[in-house]
MIFIDREN-143918 format. One record per residue (C-alpha): x, y, z. Coordinates in Angstrom, 1 decimal, padded with zeros to 4 digits. Example, Ala and Ser with C-alpha at 12.3 -4.5 7.8 and 13.67 -1.06 7.14 Angstrom:
# residues 2
012.3|-004.5|007.8
013.7|-001.1|007.1
//
This chain:
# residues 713
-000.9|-026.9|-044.5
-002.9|-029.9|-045.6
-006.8|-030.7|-044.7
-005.7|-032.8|-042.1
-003.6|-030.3|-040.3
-006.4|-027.8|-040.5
-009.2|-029.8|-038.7
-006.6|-030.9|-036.5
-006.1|-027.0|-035.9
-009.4|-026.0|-035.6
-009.5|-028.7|-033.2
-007.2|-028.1|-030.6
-007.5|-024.0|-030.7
-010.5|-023.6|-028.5
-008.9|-026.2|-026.2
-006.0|-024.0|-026.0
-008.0|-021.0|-025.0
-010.4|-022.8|-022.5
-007.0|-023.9|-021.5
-005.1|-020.4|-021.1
-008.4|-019.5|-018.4
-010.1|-017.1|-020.7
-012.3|-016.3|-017.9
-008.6|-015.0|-015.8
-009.2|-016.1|-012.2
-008.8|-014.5|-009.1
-009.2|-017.6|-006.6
-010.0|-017.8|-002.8
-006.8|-019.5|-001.8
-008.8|-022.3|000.2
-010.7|-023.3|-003.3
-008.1|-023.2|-005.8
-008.5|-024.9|-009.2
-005.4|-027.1|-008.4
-005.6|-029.4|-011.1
-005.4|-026.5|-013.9
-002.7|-024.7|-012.3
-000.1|-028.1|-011.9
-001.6|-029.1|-015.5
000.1|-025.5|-016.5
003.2|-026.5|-014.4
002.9|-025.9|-010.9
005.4|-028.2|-008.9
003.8|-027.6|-005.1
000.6|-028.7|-003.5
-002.8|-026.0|-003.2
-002.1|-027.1|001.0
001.5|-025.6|000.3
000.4|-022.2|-000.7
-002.6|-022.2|002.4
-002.9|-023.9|005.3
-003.8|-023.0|008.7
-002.4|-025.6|011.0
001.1|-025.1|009.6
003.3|-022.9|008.0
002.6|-022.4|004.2
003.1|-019.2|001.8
000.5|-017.5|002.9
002.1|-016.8|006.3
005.0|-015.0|003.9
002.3|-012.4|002.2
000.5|-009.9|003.8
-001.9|-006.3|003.2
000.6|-003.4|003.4
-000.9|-000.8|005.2
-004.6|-001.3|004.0
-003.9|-001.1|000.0
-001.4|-002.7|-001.2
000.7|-006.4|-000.8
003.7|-007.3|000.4
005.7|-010.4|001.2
008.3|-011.5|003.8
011.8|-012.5|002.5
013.4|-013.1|004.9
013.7|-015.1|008.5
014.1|-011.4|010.1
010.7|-010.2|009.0
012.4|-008.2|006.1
009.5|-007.1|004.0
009.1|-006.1|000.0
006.9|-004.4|-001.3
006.7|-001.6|-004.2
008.4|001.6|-004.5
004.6|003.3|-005.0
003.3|001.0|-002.3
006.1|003.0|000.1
006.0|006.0|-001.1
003.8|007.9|001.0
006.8|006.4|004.0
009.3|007.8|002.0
008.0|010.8|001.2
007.1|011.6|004.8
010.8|011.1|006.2
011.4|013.1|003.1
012.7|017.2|002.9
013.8|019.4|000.5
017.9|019.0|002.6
017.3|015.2|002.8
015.4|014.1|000.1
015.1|010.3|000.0
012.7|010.5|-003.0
015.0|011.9|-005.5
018.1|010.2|-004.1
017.1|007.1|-002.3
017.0|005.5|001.4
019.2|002.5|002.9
020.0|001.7|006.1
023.5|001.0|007.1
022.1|-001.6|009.5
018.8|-002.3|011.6
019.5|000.7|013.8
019.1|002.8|010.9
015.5|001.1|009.6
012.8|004.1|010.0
009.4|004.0|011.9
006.4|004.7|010.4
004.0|005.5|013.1
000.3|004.2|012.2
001.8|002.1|009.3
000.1|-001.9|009.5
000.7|-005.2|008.2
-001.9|-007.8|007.9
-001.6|-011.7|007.7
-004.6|-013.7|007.1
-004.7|-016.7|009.9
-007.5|-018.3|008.1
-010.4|-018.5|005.4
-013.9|-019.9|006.5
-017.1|-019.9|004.4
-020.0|-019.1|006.4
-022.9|-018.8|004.2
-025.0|-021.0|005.8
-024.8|-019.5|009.2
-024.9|-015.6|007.3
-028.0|-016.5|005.5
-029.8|-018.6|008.1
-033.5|-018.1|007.9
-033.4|-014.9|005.1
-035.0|-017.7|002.4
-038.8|-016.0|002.7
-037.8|-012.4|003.8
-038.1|-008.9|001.6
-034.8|-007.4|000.6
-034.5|-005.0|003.5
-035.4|-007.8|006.2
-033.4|-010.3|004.7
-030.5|-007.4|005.0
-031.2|-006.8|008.6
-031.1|-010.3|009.6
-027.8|-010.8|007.9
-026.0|-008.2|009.3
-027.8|-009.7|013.1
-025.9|-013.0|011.9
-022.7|-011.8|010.8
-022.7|-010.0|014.9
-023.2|-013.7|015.9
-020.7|-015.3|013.8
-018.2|-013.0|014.2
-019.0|-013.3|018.6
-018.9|-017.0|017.8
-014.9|-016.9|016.8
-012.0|-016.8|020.0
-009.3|-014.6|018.8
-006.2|-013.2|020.5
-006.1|-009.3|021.5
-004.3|-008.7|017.8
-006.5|-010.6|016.1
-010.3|-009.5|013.8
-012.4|-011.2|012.1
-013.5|-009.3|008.8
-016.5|-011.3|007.2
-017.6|-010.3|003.1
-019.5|-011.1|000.6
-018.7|-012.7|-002.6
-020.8|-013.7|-005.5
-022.9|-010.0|-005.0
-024.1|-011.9|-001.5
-024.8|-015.3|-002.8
-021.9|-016.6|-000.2
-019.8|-015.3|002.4
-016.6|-015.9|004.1
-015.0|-015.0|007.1
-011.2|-013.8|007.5
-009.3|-013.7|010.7
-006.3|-011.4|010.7
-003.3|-010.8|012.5
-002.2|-007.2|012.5
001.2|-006.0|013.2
002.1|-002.4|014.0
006.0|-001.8|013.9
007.3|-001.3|010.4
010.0|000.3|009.7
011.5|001.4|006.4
014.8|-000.3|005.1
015.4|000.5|001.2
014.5|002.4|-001.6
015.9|003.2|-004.9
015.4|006.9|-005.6
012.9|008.0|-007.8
014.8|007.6|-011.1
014.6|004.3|-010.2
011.4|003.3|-008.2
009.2|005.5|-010.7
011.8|005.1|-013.9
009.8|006.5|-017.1
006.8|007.9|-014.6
004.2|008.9|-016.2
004.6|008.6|-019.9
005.3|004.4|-019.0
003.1|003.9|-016.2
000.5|001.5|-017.7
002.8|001.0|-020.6
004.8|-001.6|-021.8
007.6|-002.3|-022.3
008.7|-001.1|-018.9
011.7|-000.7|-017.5
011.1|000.5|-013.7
012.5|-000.4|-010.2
009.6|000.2|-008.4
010.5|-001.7|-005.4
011.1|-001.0|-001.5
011.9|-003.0|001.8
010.3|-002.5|005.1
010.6|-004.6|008.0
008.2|-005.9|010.6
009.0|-005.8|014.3
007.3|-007.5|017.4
007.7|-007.9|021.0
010.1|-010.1|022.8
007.6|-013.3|022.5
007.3|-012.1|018.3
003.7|-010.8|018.8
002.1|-007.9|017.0
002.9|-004.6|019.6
002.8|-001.0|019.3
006.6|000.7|018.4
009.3|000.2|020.8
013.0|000.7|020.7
012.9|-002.6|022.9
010.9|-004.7|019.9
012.9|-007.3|017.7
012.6|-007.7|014.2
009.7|-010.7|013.1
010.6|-014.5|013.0
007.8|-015.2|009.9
006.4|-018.8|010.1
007.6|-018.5|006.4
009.7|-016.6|004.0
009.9|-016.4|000.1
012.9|-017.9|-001.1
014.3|-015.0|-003.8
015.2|-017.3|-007.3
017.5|-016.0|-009.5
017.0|-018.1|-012.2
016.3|-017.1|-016.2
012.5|-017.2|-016.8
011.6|-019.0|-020.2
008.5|-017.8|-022.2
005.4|-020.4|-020.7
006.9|-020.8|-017.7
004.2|-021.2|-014.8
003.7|-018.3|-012.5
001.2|-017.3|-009.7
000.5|-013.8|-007.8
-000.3|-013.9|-004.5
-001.7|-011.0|-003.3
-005.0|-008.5|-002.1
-006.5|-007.2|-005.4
-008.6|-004.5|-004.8
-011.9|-004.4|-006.8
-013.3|-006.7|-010.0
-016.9|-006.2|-011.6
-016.5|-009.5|-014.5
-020.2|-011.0|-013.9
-022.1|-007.4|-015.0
-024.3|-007.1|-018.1
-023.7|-006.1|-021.0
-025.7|-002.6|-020.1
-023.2|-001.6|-017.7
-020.3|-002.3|-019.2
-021.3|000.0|-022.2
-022.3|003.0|-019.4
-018.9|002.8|-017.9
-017.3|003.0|-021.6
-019.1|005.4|-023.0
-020.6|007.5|-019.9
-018.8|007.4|-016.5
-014.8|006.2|-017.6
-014.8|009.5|-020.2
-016.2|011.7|-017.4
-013.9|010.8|-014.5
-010.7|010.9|-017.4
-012.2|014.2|-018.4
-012.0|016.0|-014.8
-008.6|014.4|-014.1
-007.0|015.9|-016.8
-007.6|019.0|-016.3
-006.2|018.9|-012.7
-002.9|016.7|-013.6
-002.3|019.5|-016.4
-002.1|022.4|-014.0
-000.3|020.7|-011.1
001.9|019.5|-013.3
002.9|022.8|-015.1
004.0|023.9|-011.4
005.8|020.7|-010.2
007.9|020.9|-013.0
009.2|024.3|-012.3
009.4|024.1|-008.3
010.9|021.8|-006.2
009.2|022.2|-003.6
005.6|022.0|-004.8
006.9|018.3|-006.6
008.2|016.7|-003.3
004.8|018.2|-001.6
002.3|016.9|-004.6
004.6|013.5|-005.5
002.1|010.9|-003.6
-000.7|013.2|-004.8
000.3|013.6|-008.2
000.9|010.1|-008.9
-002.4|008.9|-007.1
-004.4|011.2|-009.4
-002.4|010.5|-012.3
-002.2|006.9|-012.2
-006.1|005.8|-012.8
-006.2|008.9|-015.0
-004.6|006.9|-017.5
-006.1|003.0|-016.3
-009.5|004.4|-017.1
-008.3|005.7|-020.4
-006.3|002.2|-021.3
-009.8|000.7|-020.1
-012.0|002.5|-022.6
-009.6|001.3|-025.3
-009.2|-002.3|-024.3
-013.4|-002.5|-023.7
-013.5|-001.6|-026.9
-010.8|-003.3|-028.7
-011.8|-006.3|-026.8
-015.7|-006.1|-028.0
-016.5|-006.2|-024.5
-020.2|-005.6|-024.8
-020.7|-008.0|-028.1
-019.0|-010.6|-025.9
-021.0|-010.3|-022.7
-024.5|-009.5|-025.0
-023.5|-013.0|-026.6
-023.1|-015.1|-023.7
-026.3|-013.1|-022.0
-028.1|-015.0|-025.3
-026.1|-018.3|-024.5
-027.7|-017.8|-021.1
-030.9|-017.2|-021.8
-031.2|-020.4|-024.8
-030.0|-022.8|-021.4
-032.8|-020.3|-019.0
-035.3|-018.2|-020.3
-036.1|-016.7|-017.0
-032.9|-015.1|-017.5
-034.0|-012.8|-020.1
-036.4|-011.1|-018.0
-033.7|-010.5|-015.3
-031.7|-008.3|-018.1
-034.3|-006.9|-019.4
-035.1|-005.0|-016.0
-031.4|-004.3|-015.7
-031.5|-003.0|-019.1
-034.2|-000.4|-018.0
-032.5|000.3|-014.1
-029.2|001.0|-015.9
-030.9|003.4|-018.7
-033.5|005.4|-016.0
-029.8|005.7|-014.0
-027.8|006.6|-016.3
-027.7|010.9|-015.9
-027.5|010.6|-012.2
-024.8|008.1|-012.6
-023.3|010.6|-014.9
-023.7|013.4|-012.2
-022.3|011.7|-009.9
-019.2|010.7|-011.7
-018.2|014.6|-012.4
-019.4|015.7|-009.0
-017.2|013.2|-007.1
-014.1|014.1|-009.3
-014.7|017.4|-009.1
-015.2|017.4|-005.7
-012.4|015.0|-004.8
-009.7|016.9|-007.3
-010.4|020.8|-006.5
-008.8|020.5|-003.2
-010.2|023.5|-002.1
-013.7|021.8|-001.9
-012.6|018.5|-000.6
-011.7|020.6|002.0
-015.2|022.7|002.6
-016.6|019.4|002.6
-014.9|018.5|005.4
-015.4|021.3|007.2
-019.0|021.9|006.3
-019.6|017.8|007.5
-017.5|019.3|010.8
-020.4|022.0|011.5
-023.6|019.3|010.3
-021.9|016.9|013.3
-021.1|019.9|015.4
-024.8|021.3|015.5
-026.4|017.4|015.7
-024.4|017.4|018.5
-022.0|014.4|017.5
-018.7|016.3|018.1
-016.4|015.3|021.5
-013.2|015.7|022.3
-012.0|012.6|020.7
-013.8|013.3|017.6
-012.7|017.0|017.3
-009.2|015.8|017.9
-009.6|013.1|015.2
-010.9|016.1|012.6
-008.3|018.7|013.3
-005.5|015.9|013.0
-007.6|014.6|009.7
-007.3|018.6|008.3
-003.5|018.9|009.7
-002.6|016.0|007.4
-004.3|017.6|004.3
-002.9|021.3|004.9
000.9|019.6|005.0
000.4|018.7|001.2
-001.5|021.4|000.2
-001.1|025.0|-001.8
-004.1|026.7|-001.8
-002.9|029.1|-004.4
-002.4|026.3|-006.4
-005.3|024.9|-005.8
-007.3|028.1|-006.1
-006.0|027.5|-010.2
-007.2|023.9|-010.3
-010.5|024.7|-008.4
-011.1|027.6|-010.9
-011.2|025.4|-013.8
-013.1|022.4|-012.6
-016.1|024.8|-011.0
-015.8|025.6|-015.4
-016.2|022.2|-015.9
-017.8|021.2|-014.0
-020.9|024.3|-014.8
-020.0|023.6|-018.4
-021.0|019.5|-018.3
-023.6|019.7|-015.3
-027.6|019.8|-016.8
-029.2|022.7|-015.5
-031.5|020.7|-013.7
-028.6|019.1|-011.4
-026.9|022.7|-010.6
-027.1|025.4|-008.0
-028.8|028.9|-008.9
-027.0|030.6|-010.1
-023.7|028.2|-011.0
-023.9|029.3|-015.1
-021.9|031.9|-014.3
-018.9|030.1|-013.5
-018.2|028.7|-017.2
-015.5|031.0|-017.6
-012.1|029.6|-016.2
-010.5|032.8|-016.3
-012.8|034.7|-014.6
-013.4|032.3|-011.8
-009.5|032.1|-011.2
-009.6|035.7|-009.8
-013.0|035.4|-007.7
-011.8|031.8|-006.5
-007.9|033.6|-005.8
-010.0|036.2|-003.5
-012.1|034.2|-001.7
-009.2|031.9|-001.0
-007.3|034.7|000.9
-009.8|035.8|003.4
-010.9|031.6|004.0
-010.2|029.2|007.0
-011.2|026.5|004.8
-007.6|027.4|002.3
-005.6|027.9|005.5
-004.5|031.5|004.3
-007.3|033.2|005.8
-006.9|033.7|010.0
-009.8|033.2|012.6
-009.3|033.7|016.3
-005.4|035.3|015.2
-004.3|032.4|013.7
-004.5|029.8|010.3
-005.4|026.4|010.3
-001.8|025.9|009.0
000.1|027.5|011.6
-002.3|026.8|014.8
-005.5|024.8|014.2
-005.7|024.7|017.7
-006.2|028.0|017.9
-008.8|028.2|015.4
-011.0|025.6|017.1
-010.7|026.8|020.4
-014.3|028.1|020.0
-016.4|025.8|017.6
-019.5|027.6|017.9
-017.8|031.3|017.2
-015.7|029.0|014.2
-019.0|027.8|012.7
-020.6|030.9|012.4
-017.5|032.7|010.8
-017.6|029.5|008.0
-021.5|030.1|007.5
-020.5|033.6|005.6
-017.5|032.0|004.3
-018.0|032.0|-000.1
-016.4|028.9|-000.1
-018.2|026.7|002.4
-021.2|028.5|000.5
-020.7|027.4|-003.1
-019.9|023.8|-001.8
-022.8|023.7|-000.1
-024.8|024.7|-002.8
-023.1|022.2|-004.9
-023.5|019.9|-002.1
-027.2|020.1|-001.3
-028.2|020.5|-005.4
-026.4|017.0|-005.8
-027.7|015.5|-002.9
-031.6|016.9|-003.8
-031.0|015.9|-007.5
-028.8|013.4|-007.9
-027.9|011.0|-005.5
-031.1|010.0|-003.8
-032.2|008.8|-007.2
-028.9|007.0|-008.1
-028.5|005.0|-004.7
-032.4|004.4|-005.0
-031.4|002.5|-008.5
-028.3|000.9|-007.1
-030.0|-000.8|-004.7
-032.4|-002.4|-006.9
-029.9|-003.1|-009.5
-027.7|-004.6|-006.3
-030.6|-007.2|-006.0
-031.4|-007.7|-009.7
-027.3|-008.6|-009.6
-027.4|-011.3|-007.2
-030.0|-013.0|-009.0
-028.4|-012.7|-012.1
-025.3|-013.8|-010.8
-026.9|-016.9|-008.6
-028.5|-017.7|-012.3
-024.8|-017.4|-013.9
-023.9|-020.1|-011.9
-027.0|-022.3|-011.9
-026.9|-022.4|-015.4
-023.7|-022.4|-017.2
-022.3|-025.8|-015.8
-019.4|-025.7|-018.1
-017.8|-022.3|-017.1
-015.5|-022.7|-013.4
-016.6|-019.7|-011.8
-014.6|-017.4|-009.4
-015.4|-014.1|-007.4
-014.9|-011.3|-008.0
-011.8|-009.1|-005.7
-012.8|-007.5|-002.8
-009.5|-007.0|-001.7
-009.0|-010.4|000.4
-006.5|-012.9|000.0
-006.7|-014.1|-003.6
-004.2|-016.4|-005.9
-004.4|-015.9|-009.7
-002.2|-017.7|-012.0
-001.0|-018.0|-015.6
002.5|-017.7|-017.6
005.2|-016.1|-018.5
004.3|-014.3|-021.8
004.9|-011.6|-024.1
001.9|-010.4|-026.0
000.7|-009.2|-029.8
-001.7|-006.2|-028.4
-001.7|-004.2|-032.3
-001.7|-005.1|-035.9
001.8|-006.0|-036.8
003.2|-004.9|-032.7
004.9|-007.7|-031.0
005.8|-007.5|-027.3
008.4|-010.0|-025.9
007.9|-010.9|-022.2
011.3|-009.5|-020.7
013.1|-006.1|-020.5
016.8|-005.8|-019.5
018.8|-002.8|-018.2
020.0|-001.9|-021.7
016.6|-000.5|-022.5
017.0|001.9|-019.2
019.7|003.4|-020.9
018.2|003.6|-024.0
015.4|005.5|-022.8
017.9|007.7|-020.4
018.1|011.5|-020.8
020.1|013.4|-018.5
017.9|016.0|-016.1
014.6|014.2|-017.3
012.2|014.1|-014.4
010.6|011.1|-016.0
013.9|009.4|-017.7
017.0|010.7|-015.9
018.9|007.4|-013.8
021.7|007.8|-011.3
025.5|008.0|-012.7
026.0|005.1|-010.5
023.8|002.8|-012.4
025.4|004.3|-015.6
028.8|003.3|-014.7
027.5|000.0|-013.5
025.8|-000.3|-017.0
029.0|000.9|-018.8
031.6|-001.4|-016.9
029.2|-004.6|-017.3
029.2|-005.1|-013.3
026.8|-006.8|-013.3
027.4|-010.3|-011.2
025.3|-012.9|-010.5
022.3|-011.0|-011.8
022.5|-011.3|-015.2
020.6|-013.4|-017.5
021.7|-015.5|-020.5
021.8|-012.8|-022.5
025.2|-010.9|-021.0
022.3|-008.2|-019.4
020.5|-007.3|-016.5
016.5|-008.3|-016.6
014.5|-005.5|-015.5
010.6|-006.2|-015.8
008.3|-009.2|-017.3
005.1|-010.1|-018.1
002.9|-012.9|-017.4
-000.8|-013.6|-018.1
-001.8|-013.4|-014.5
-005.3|-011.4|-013.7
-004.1|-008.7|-011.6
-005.8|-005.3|-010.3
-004.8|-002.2|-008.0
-004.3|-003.5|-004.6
-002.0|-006.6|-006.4
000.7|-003.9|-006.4
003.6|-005.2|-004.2
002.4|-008.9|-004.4
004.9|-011.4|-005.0
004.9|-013.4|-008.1
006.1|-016.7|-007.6
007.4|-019.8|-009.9
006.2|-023.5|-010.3
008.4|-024.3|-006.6
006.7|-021.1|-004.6
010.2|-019.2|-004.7
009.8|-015.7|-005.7
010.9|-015.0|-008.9
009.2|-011.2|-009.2
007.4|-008.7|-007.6
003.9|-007.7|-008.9
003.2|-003.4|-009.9
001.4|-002.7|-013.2
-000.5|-004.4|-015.9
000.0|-003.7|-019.7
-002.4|-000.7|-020.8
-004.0|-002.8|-023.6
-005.5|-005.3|-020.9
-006.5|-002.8|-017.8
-010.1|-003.6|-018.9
-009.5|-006.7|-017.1
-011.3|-005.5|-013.9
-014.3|-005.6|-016.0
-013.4|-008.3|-019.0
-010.3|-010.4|-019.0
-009.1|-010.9|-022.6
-006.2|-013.3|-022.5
-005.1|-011.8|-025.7
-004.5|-008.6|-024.0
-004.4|-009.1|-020.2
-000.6|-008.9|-019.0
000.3|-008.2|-015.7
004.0|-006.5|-015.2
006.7|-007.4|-012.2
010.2|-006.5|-011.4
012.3|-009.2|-011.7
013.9|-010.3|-008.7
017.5|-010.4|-011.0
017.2|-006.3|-010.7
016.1|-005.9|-007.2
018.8|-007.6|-005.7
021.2|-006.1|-008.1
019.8|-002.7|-007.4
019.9|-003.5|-003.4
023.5|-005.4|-003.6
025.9|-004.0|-006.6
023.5|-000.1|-006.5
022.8|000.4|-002.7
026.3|-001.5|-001.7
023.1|-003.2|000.9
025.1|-006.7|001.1
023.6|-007.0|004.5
020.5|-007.4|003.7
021.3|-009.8|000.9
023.1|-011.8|003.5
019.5|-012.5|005.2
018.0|-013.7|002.2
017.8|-017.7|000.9
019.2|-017.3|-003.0
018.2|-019.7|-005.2
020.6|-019.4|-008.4
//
């Protein structure tokens, strides 16, 4: 390359970066950075994608049952949204005689569609920013004051908007509290299940690929919404009519090309991208490591079981995977904060800062000593939570033992007792306490083993040995309310929790002498005394140190195009189609076909097995209009779209708004993207649409349902 070519290079690089969003982007759809996304190739207006006077895509995607995204696609309110998304639906209509996980769901017509009692969708009717009204008169107030008075003005805004009898109005924060913006939301109540591959589809390559790419997974499902006669949101009815959406994705067919624009639509859950550098290096190096540590051990044990019983697998599927899945996110995390010199970045720009703002430096240097005095709480209470959340057997004495506090303050009615035993019902159907009495043994080990003194019960040192706390854990278990193997009153909790909570008081004092509600509460009340007071005490003066930092973020780097962080509301992020180079000498391409299904395929695998149907569909080339221009079926892609949990299910869609994909995973290199988007790294996967409606039309034989749909080829 000659001179000139060089400084021509050097040139344009950073421009090509800048111009790639190196920052990612997760954009409130009323304040979209229009002009970048049609200078990367977007054919439709920002008024297209959101408006509120008429219909736009937003009226196509809505919130699938609190979590994840979903999006409508087609004029009869059929919905799609991942095969994880729907699992705990298909799972629940589930048994070991009928067993939709392992062999799939699809109904013959819309008499067949299943309800899913309790199961919501929501739309967003419209996005307001409110900050003026939120913040009114909080200029000269103290922290706790200024807190109070916003909360008083949120009552008044949210009193100040008409809606209909479906309709809220959720208000949040961005920013850290530095703005605010209200969301009004229809919610509709009848949806029922259509579709769904079976597992060796939906959750193709499990474990060992989730987070991993290439991918090769089906993880995909169809619901459908239903309203009342006048196509309002209503309560399940036999007499309710499937949904006429002011809008519906077109599905496109079309081969992608590598830069092709793309944009995700969707509710991403949670980003943190505007901390300093000081808490990104506790989360690598402190609370990430513990939460992976505690999580392992659990996954190991149920999964020793669920591979040898079929009955504990379809019982601890949804469970399994939940634990499992940011198991190995937090592990891809610490990896790509590394790789991606996520501290030396953010300590850089902090020093950018500071040259434009000097005042800036003392703001980190109080966060530097708030995150430091925190730091063994915050440690405490990252292996007490997981502990506490993955030993089922103390998630439940939790419960119980928060029962008896409400129960003796008086706070327990009818409703609320009903609401509590319904609450325990729904853990006990999942549940195997002698199971559990294996993981609980061996996290009360860890948990003793990694727990300072200072933070533990009296006595708790004796329960470093795994082995021996198996067999005390195994016969306290037996004689306990709390497992569900223990009787009170003539009866389990399992059988007739009725029964057992016919007399609360009498119940109460049987649990006071119970070994398990006792060693919970001692671990309970030595956190609580230790731990947590002093951590929240921190938090909440790190909370105000991080709105000032962040209002200073924006005050004084004019160059950078700031956007908030998630908090799962309506967001759109955008990028391209593109594979990545995430290794020294490892190049990923951006597409996987159906060839590398069967490549990966081993015959009685639980992660790898497929159906013999898709086999012979592989091996006689039936393809049809769903192949690409390669002879094969496309399977997944990635894109450089900044995606996070609660983006699973959301559609991705091309340069015209048609959907081209359907949102579930990012590459594991780039999951540190909730904390640092690194556009060398930061993929987001999708099924393409090419292999859902092959899997629904030539796999399912669902041709009615691809009737509804608007094709574009």
């Amino acid at each position: 390359m000659n001179r000139k070519n060089i400084l021509l290079s050097a040139i344009l690089f950073p421009a090509v970066m800048a111009f790639a969003q190196q920052y990612g982007g997760m954009w409130i759809p009323t304040e979209l950075n229009e002009k970048e996304m049609k200078d990367l190739g977007m054919k439709i207006s920002a008024k297209q994608i959101f408006d509120p006077s008429k219909p736009s895509i937003k009226d196509a995607v809505v919130q699938f049952n609190g979590g994840c995204t979903a999006e409508i696609i087609s004029p009869q309110g059929l919905l799609l949204t991942n095969h994880h998304c729907g699992y705990g639906q298909i799972q629940r209509h589930s048994s070991v005689q009928n067993d939709y996980l392992s062999n799939g769901f699809w109904a013959k017509d819309m008499n067949g569609e299943l309800s899913n009692p309790g199961v919501t969708v929501d739309f967003i009717a419209d996005i307001k920013e409110i900050t003026a009204q939120v913040l009114a008169g909080t200029q000269n107030l103290d922290e706790k004051a200024s807190q109070a008075l916003i909360n008083q003005n949120i009552e008044t805004v949210k009193a100040g908007f008409k809606l209909e009898p479906w309709q809220k109005v959720v208000i949040k924060p961005v920013y850290y509290g530095n703005k605010y913006y209200a969301h009004v939301i229809d919610t509709y109540k009848d949806v029922r299940l259509v579709g769904a591959p079976p597992s060796s589809i939906g959750k193709f390559g499990s474990d060992t690929d989730n987070w991993v790419w290439p991918r090769h997974t089906g993880d995909f499902s169809l619901f459908r919404i239903y309203a009342d006669k006048n196509n309002k949101p209503a309560e399940y009815s036999k007499d309710n009519i499937p949904y006429k959406p002011k809008h519906f994705l077109p599905v496109s067919i079309k081969d992608k090309q590598e830069n092709d624009f793309t944009f995700v639509f969707g509710f991403p859950g949670r980003t943190t991208e505007y901390l300093p550098a000081i808490a990104v290096e506790k989360v690598m190096l402190e609370t990430d490591p513990a939460m992976i540590e505690v999580r392992a051990v659990a996954l190991k044990i149920l999964n020793e079981k669920m591979r040898t019983d079929a009955e504990t697998r379809i019982k601890y599927a949804s469970k399994y995977a939940s634990v499992a899945n940011y198991h190995k996110k937090w592990i891809g995390e610490v990896e790509g904060l590394k790789k991606s010199d996520a501290v030396g970045k953010k300590k850089r720009y902090e020093q950018t800062l500071i040259a434009k703002n000097p005042q800036i430096k003392t703001t980190i240097d109080q966060l530097n000593t708030l995150y430091n005095e925190q730091s063994p709480y915050s440690l405490n209470r990252s292996y007490y939570s997981e502990v506490t959340r993955n030993a089922e057997t103390l998630s439940l004495a939790n419960q119980y033992i928060n029962f008896m506090n409400s129960y003796e303050a008086g706070k327990i009615n009818d409703q609320t007792l009903t609401a509590f035993k319904n609450r325990l019902s729904g853990t006990y159907q999942n549940y195997n306490g002698e199971l559990d009495a294996k993981v609980t043994a061996q996290l009360l080990a860890l948990y003793a083993e990694k727990t300072p003194e200072k933070f533990l019960p009296a006595n708790f040192s004796q329960l470093k040995d795994a082995n021996k706390n198996l067999a005390t854990v195994e016969n306290w278990s037996k004689k306990s309310v709390v497992t569900g193997r223990g009787t009170f009153n003539g009866a389990t909790a399992v059988t007739d929790i009725d029964k057992v909570f016919a007399n609360p008081a009498q119940l109460i004092k049987n649990l006071k002498s119970d070994p398990i509600i006792q060693w919970a509460s001692a671990m309970k009340d030595s956190y609580m005394s230790t731990s947590e007071g002093k951590y929240s005490e921190l938090q909440n003066q790190i909370d105000v140190l991080q709105k000032k930092f962040m209002a200073q973020q924006m005050e004084t780097d004019k160059d950078r195009k700031f956007f908030p962080d998630a908090n799962s509301t309506l967001r759109v992020t955008y990028g391209q189609v593109k594979g990545s180079n995430p290794r020294d000498a490892v190049s990923y391409g951006y597409q996987t076909h159906l060839e590398g299904v069967m490549e990966k395929y081993v015959p009685g695998d639980y992660e790898f097995d497929v159906p013999a149907k898709l086999v012979n569909l592989y091996n006689a080339k039936d393809y049809g209009m769903y192949k690409d221009k390669t002879g094969d079926v496309p399977v997944n892609f990635t894109a450089t779209n900044h995606t996070t949990g609660g983006n699973s299910g959301s559609p991705t869609l091309d340069a015209h708004g048609n959907l081209i994909g359907l949102n579930f995973d990012r590459q594991w290199e780039g999951t540190m993207s909730d904390i640092n988007f690194d556009p060398r790294f930061s993929r987001n996967i999708m099924v393409d649409t090419k292999y859902i409606l092959f899997i629904v039309d030539k796999y399912a034989d669902a041709k009615w349902l691809i009737k509804e749909m608007k094709i574009v080829k």
